[in-house]
FIKETI-338794 format. One record per residue (C-alpha): residue number from 1; x, y, z. Coordinates in steps of 0.1 Angstrom, whole numbers, plus 5000, padded with zeros to 4 digits. Layout:
FIKETI-338794
+--------+------+------+------+
: kollum :    u :    v :    w :
+--------+------+------+------+
:    NUM :    X :    Y :    Z :
...
+--------+------+------+------+
END
This chain:
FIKETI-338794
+--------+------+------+------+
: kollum :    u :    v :    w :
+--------+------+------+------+
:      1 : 3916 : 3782 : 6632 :
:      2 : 3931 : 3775 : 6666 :
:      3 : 3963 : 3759 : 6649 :
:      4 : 3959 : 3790 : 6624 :
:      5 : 3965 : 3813 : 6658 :
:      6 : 3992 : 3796 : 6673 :
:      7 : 4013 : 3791 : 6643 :
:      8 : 4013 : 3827 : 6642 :
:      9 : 4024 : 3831 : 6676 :
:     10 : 4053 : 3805 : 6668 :
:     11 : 4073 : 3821 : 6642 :
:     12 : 4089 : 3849 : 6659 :
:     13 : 4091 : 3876 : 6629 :
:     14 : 4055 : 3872 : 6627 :
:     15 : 4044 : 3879 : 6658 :
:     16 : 4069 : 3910 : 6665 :
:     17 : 4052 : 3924 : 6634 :
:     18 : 4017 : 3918 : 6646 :
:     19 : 4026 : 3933 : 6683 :
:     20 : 4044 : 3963 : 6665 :
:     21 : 4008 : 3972 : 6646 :
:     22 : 3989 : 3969 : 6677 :
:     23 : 4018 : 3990 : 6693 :
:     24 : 4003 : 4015 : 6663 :
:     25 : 3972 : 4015 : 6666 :
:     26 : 3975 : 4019 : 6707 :
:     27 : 3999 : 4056 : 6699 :
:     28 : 3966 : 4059 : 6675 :
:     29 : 3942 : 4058 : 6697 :
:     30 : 3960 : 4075 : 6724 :
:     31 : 3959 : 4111 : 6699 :
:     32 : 3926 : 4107 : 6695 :
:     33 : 3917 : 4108 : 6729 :
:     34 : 3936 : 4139 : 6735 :
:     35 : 3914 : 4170 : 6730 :
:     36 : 3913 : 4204 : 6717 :
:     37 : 3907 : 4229 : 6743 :
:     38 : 3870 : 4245 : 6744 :
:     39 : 3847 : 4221 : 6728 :
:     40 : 3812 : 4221 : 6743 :
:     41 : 3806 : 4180 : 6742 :
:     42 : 3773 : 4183 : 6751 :
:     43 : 3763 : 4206 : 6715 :
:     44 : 3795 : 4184 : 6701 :
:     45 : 3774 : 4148 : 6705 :
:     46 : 3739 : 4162 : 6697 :
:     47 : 3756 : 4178 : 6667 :
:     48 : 3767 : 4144 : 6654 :
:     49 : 3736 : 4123 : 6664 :
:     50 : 3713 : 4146 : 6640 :
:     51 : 3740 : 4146 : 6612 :
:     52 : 3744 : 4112 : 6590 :
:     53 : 3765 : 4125 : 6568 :
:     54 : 3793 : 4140 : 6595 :
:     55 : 3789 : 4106 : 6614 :
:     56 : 3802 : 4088 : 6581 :
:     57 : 3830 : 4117 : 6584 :
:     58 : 3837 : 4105 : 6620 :
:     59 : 3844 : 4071 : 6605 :
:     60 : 3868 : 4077 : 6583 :
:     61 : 3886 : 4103 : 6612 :
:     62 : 3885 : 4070 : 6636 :
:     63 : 3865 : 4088 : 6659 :
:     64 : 3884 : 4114 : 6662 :
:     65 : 3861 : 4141 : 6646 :
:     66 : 3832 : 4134 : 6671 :
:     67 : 3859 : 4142 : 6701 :
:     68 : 3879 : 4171 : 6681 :
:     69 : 3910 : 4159 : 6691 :
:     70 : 3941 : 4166 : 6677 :
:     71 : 3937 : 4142 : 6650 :
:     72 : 3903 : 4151 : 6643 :
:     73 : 3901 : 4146 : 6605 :
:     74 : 3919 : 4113 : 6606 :
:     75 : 3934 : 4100 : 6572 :
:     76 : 3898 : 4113 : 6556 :
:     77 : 3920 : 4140 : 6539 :
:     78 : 3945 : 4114 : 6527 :
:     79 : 3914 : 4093 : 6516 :
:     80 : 3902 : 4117 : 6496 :
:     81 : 3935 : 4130 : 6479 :
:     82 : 3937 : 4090 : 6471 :
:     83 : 3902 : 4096 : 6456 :
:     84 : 3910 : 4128 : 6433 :
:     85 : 3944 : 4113 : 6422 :
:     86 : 3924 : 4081 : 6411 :
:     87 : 3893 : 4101 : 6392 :
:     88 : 3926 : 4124 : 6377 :
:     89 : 3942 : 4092 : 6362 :
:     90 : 3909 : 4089 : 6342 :
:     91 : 3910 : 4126 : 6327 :
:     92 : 3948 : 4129 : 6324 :
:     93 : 3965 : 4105 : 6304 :
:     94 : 4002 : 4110 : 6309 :
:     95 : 3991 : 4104 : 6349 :
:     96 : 3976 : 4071 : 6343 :
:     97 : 4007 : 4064 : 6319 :
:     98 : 4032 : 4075 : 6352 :
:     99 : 4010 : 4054 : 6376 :
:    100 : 4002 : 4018 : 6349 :
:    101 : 4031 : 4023 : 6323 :
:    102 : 4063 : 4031 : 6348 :
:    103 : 4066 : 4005 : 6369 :
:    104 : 4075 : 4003 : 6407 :
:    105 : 4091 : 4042 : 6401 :
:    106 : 4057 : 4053 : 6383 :
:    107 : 4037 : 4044 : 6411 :
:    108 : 4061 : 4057 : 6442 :
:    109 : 4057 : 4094 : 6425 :
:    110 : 4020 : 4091 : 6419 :
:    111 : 4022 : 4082 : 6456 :
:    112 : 4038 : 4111 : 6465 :
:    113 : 4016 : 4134 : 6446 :
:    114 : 3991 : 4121 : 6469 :
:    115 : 4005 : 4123 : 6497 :
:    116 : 4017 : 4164 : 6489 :
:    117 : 3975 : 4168 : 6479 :
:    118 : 3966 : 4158 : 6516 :
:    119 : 3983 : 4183 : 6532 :
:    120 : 3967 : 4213 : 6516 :
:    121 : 3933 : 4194 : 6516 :
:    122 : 3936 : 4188 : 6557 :
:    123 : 3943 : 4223 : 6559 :
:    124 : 3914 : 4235 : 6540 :
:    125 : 3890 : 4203 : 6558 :
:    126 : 3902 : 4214 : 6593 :
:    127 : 3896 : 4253 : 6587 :
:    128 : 3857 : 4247 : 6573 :
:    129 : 3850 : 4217 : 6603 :
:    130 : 3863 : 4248 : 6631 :
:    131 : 3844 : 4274 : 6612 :
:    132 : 3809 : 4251 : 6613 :
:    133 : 3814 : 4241 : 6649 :
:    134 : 3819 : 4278 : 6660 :
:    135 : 3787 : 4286 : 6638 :
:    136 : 3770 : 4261 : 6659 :
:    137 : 3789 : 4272 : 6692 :
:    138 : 3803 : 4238 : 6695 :
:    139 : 3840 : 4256 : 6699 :
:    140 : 3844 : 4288 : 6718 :
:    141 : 3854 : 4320 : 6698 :
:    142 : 3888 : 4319 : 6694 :
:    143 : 3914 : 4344 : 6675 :
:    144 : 3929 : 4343 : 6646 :
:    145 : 3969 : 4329 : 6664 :
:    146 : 3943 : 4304 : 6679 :
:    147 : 3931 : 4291 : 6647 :
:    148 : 3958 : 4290 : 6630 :
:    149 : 3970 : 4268 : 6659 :
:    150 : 3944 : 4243 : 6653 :
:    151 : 3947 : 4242 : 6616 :
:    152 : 3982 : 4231 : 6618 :
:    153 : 3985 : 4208 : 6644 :
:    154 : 3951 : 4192 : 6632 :
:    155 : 3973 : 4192 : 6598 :
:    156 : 4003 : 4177 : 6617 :
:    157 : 3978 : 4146 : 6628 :
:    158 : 3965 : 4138 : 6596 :
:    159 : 4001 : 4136 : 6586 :
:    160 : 4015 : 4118 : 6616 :
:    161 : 3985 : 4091 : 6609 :
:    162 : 3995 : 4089 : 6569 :
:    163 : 4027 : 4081 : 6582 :
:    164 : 4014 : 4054 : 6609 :
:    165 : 3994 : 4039 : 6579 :
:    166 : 4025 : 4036 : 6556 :
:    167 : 4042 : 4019 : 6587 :
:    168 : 4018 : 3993 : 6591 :
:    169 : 4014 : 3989 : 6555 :
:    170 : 4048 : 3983 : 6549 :
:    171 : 4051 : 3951 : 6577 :
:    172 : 4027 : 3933 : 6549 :
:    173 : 3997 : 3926 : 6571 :
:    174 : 3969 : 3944 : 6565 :
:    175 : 3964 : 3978 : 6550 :
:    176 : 3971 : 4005 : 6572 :
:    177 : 3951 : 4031 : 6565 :
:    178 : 3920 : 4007 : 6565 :
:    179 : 3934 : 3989 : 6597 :
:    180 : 3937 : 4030 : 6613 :
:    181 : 3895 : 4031 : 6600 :
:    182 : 3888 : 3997 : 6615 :
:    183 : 3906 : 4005 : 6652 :
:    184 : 3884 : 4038 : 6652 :
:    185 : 3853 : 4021 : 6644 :
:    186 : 3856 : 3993 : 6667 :
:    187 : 3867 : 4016 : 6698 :
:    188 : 3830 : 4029 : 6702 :
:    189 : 3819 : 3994 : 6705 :
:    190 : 3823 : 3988 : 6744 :
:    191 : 3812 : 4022 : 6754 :
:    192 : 3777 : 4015 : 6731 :
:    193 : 3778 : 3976 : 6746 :
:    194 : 3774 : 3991 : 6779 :
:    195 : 3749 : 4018 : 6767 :
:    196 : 3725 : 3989 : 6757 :
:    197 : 3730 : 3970 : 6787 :
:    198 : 3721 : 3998 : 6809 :
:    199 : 3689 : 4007 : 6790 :
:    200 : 3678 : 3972 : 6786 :
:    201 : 3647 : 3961 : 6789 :
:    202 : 3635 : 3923 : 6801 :
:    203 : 3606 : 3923 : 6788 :
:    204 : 3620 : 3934 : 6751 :
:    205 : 3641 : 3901 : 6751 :
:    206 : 3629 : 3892 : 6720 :
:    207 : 3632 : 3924 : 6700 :
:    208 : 3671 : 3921 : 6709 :
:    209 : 3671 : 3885 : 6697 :
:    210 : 3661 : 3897 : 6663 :
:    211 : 3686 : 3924 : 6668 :
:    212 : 3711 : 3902 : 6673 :
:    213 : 3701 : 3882 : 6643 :
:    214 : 3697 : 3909 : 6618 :
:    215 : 3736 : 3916 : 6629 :
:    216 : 3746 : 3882 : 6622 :
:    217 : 3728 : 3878 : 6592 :
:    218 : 3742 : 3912 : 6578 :
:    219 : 3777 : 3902 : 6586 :
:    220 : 3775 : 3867 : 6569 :
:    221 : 3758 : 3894 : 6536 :
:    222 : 3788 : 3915 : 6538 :
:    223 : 3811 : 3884 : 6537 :
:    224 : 3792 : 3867 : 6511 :
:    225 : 3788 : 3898 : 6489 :
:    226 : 3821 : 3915 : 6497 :
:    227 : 3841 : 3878 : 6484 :
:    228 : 3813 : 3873 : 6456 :
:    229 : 3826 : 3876 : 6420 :
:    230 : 3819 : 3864 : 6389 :
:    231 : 3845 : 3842 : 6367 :
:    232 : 3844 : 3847 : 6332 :
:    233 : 3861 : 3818 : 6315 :
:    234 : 3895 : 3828 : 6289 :
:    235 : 3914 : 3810 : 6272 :
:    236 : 3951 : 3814 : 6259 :
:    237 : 3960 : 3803 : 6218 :
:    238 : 3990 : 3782 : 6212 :
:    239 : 4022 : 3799 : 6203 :
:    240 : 4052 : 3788 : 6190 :
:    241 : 4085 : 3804 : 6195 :
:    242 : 4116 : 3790 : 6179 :
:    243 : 4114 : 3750 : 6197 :
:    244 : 4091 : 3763 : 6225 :
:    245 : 4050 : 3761 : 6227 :
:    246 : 4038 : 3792 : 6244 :
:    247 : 3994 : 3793 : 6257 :
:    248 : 3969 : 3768 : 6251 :
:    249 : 3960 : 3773 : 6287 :
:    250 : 3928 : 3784 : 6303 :
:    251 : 3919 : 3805 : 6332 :
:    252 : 3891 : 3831 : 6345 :
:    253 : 3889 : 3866 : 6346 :
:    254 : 3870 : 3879 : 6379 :
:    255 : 3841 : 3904 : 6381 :
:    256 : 3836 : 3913 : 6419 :
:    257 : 3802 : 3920 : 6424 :
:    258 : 3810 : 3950 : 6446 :
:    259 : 3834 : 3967 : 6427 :
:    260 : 3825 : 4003 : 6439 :
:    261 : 3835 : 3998 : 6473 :
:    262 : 3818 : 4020 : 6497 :
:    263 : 3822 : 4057 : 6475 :
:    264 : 3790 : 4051 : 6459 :
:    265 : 3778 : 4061 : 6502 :
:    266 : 3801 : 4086 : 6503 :
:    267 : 3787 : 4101 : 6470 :
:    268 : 3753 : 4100 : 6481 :
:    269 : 3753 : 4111 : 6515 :
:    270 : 3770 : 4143 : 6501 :
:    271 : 3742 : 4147 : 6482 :
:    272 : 3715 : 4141 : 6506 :
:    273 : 3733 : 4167 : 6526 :
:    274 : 3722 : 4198 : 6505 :
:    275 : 3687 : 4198 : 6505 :
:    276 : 3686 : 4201 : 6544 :
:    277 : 3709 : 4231 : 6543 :
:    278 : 3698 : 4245 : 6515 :
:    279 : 3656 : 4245 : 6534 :
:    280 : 3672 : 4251 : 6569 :
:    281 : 3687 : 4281 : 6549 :
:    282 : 3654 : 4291 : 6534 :
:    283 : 3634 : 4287 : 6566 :
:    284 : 3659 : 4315 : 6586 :
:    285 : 3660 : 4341 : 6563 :
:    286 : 3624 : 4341 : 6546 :
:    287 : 3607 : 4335 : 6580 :
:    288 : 3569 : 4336 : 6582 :
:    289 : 3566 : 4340 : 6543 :
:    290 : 3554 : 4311 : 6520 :
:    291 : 3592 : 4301 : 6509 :
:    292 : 3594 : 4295 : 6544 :
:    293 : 3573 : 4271 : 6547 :
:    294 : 3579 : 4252 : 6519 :
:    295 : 3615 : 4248 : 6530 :
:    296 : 3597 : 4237 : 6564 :
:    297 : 3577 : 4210 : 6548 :
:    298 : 3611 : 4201 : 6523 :
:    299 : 3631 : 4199 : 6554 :
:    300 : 3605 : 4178 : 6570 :
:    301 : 3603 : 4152 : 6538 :
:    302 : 3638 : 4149 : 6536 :
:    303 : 3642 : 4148 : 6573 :
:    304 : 3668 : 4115 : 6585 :
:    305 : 3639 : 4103 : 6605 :
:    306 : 3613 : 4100 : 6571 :
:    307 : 3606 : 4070 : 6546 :
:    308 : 3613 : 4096 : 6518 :
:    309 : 3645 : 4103 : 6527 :
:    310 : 3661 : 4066 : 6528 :
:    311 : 3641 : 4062 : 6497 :
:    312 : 3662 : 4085 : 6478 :
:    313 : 3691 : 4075 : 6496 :
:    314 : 3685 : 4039 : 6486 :
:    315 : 3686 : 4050 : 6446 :
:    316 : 3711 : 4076 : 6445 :
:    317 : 3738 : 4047 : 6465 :
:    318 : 3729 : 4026 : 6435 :
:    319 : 3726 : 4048 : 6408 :
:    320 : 3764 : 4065 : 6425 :
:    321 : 3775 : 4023 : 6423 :
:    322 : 3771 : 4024 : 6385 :
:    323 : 3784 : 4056 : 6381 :
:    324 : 3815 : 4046 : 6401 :
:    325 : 3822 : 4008 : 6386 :
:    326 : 3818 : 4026 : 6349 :
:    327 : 3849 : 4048 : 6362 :
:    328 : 3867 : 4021 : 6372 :
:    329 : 3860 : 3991 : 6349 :
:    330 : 3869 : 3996 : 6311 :
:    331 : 3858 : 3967 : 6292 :
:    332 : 3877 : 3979 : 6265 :
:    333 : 3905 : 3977 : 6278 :
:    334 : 3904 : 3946 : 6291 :
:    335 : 3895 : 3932 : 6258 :
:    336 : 3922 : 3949 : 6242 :
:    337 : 3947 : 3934 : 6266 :
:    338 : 3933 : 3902 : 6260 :
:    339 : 3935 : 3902 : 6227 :
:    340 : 3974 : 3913 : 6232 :
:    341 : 3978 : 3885 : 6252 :
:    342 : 3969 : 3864 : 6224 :
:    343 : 3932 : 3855 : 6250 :
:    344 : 3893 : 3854 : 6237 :
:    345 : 3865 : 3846 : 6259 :
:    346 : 3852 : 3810 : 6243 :
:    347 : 3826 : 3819 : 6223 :
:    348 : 3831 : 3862 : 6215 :
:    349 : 3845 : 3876 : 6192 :
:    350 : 3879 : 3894 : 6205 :
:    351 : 3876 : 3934 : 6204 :
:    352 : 3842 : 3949 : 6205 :
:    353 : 3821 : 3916 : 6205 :
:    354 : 3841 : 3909 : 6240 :
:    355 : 3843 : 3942 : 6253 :
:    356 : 3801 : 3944 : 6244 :
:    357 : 3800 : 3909 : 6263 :
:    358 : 3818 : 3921 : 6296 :
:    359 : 3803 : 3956 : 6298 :
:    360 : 3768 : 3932 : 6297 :
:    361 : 3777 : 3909 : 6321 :
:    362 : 3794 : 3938 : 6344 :
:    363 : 3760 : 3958 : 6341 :
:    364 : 3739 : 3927 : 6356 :
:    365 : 3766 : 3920 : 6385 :
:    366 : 3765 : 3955 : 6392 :
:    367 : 3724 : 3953 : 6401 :
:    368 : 3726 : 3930 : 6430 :
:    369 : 3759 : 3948 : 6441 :
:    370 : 3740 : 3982 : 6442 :
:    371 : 3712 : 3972 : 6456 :
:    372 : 3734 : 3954 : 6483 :
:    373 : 3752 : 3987 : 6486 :
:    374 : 3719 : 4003 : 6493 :
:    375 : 3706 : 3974 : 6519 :
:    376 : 3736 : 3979 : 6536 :
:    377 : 3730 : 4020 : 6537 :
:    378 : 3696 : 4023 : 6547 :
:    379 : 3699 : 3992 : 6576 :
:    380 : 3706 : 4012 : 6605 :
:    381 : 3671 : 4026 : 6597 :
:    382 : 3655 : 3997 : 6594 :
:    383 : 3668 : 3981 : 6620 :
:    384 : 3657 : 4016 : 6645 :
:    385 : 3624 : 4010 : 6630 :
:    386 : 3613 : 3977 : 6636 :
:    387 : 3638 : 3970 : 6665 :
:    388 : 3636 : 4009 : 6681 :
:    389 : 3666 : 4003 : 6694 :
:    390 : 3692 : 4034 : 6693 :
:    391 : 3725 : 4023 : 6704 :
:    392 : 3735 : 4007 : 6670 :
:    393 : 3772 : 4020 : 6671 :
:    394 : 3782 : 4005 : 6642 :
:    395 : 3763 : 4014 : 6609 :
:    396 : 3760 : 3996 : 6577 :
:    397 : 3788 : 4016 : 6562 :
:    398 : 3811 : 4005 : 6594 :
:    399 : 3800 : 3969 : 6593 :
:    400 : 3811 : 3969 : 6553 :
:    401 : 3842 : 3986 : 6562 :
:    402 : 3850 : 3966 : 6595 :
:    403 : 3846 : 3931 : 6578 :
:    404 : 3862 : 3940 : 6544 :
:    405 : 3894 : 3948 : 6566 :
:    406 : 3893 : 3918 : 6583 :
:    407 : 3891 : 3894 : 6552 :
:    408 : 3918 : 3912 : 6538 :
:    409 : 3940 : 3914 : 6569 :
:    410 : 3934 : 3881 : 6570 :
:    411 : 3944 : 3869 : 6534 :
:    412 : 3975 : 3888 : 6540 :
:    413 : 3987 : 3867 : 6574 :
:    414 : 3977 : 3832 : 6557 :
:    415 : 3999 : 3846 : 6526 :
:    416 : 4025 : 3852 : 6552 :
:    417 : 4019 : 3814 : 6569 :
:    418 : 4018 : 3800 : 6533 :
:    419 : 4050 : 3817 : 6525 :
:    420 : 4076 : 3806 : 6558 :
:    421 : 4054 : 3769 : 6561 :
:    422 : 4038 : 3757 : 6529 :
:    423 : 4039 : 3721 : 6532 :
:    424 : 4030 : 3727 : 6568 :
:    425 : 4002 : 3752 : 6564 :
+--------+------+------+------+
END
């Protein structure tokens, strides 16, 4: 690893690229610490601690959300353009013909597209985040010039960031919209390090050894799971063409067992959003009549801090997995390519019997993917319970996110060793 490190640091193209990210992510972090004028943080941080579903927001804003600074949404907007352009592809078939079927010039104007769909979406996102934080006097009243103020330099950041991300994409090291994610979610670790240390207590050494263990042990999961896959074994025919033999080779096609990524979360923290409006709605403007206090005793149930909730959290992030890895694996069209490509799984039929045999196989990789996904959801939970320790700054949803980026990033600098030093590397 150490001769990994310092071969890096040798070749001189390299290392400006890797000092030119950091460079980056520094003018990234630097507009998220600048404010907007008139947040209460007091209201601003107790708002976020009693919300799960705005603290995954915060996440995906780098931490910019919980601070409402000037790039308060983040690339969330640009996430979730990328999202509906993806789900669109499914529904509209001359888009997924532009994005598969066109090549390099298909895929720079689907790009585009999405890039053109953030901008009205961060306009819309930042408008509805001021409006709820004035409704919960987070933000001071504020005019009409004053909002429209916010919305478009909020706008303007979300932009600027897209634009950071594409940058650091395009040095080949990393992803840079994930990399953006990654510096936001580590940047709260020092400040909740220090938080832990301060409230420590000696005679609760112990209980922070099994903390510490439970981290470990769910970092080397995410790892495990996160690179898992299945191989399914195929098999090329023999060709011949004119006085050359074409196939008769064999290969694997890979099944990752977490294909869904972390949306099925996403999905399902939407979700579990609703009912608590919907009772907290109830309670106010039915009070002291019996539909308000059956929204009471909903709200209750379906409180953050109750067994229920998690519950249902745990099954709708696996039932949202399935949902998501049908979207986005077609097993008939994988068999159909095969079968193109002149490939059979040994043993299938090609067409239906092999498209029947990978949707099987897909459905039982799926289960322990799922249920992983939901492990991961619920563990800052578990761990409060049994542990009843607060200061976890970095959920299960930022612990998949943090170590996926960092296998990737890197895969992509040993591609870049392998590819200036092979014989070396």
């Amino acid at each position: 690893m150490f001769e990994k490190v310092t071969q890096i640091f040798k070749i001189r193209e390299l290392r400006n690229k890797i000092i030119f990210i950091l460079a980056l992510l520094v003018v990234f972090r630097l507009a998220a610490n600048i404010p907007i004028p008139g947040v209460d943080q007091e209201r601003l941080k107790m708002f976020f601690e009693n919300n799960q579903f705005f603290g995954l927001l915060n996440l995906f804003s780098g931490n910019g959300l919980s601070s409402i600074s000037i790039v308060l949404l983040g690339v969330g907007p640009y996430i979730t353009s990328s999202i509906i352009m993806q789900l669109l592809t499914m529904i509209i078939p001359r888009l997924e013909q532009i994005y598969k079927e066109e090549g390099e010039a298909g895929r720079q104007k689907f790009n585009q597209w999405t890039r053109w769909l953030t901008v009205p979406l961060a306009a819309m996102q930042t408008f509805g985040m001021i409006a709820l934080f004035r409704s919960q006097n987070i933000i001071a009243d504020a005019g009409f010039s004053d909002i429209f103020a916010i919305i478009i330099v909020a706008t303007a950041g979300t932009v600027f960031l897209m634009w950071l991300g594409e940058l650091i994409t395009e040095k080949g090291i990393g992803n840079g919209v994930s990399l953006i994610i990654f510096a936001g979610i580590v940047s709260g670790i020092p400040s909740s390090a220090v938080n832990l240390y301060a409230t420590m207590d000696s005679s609760k050494i112990f209980t922070y050894l099994i903390f510490l263990a439970v981290i470990i042990g769910a970092i080397g999961a995410v790892v495990f799971m996160t690179e898992g896959q299945r191989n399914i074994p195929v098999s090329y025919a023999k060709r011949i063409r004119g006085n050359k033999m074409y196939g008769g080779t064999s290969t694997h096609l890979p099944l990752r067992i977490n294909q869904a990524g972390v949306i099925p979360i996403i999905f399902a923290l939407s979700i579990m959003l609703f009912p608590g409006m919907i009772s907290g709605f109830l309670a106010t403007k039915y009070e002291g009549t019996a539909i308000a206090a059956i929204a009471s005793k909903a709200s209750v149930l379906l409180s953050p801090s109750s067994w229920l909730y998690w519950g249902i959290y745990f099954l709708l992030v696996v039932a949202f997995t399935y949902f998501y890895t049908a979207v986005v694996f077609d097993p008939n069209k994988i068999s159909e390519s095969l079968q193109k490509q002149g490939g059979y799984v040994p043993g299938i039929r090609p067409g239906k019997n092999t498209a029947e045999y990978l949707y099987k196989i897909m459905n039982r990789v799926t289960l322990s993917g799922s249920v992983f996904l939901g492990l991961i959801a619920i563990l800052p939970f578990i761990v409060q319970s049994f542990t009843s320790i607060q200061q976890v700054s970095i959920g299960g949803t930022g612990l998949l996110i943090v170590v996926s980026v960092v296998i990737e990033t890197m895969k992509q600098i040993e591609g870049q060793l392998v590819m200036r030093d092979y014989e070396g590397f």
